[in-house]
C-alpha positions as a printed NumPy array, in Angstrom:
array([[ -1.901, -31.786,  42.127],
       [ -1.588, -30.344,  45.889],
       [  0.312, -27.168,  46.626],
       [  1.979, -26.11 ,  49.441],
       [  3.387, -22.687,  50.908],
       [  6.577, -22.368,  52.613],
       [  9.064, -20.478,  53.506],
       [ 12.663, -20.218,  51.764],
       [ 14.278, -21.757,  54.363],
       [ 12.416, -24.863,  54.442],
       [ 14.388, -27.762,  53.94 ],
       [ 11.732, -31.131,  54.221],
       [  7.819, -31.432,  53.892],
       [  6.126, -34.135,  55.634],
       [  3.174, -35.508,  53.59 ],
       [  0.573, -37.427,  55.762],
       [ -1.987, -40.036,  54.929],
       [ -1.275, -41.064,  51.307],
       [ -2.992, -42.781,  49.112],
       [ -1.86 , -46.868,  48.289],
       [ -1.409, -47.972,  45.246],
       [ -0.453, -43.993,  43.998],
       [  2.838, -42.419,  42.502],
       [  3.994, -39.381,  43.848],
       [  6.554, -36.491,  42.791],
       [  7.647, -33.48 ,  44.274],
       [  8.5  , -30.089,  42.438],
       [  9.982, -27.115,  44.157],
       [  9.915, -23.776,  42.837],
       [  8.363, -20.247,  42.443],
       [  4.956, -18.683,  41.445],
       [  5.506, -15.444,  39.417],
       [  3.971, -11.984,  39.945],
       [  2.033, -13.201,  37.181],
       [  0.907, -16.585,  38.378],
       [  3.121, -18.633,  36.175],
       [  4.943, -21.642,  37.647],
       [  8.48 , -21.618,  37.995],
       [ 10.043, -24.879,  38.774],
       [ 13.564, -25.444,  40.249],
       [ 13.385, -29.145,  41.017],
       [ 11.431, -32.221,  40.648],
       [ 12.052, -35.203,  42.279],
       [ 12.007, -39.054,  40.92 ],
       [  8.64 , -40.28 ,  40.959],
       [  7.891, -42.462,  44.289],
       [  5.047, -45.702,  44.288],
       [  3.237, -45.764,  47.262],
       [  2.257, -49.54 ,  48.297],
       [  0.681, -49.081,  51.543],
       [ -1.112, -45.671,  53.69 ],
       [  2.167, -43.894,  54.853],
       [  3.757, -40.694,  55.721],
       [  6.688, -39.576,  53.678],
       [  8.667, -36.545,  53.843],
       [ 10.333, -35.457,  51.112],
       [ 13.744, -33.598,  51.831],
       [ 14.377, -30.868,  49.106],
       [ 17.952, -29.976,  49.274],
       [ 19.12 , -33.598,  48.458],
       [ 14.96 , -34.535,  46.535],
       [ 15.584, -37.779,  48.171],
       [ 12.213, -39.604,  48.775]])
C-alpha cells in the first residue's frame, strides 16, 4: 500500500512508473484524530500490462 497527502480540493493523482504485470486500486478518504482510516471511495481494480503512468481522477474514480 502507498499513501498520499493532498489537499481537499484535489480532484486527480498522477501515479508514475508502475509496475507490469500489477493490479492497482485507489481509495480516497480520511485519517482520524486517532489514526484510523476512513474511506469514502474505492475505485475498480485496474491490471497494469506494461510500465505506465496513470492518473486516477477521484470525483468520477475512473481509471
Amino acid at each position: 500500500m502507498q499513501q498520499y497527502d493532498c489537499s481537499e480540493s484535489t480532484t486527480d493523482k498522477e501515479l508514475e512508473n508502475l509496475a507490469a504485470e500489477h493490479e492497482y486500486q485507489a481509495e480516497i478518504g480520511y485519517v482520524t484524530d486517532d489514526g484510523h482510516w476512513l474511506k469514502l471511495a474505492r475505485s475498480e481494480k485496474i491490471r497494469i500490462l506494461t510500465a505506465e503512468t496513470v492518473t486516477f481522477l477521484w470525483m468520477g474514480m475512473k481509471v
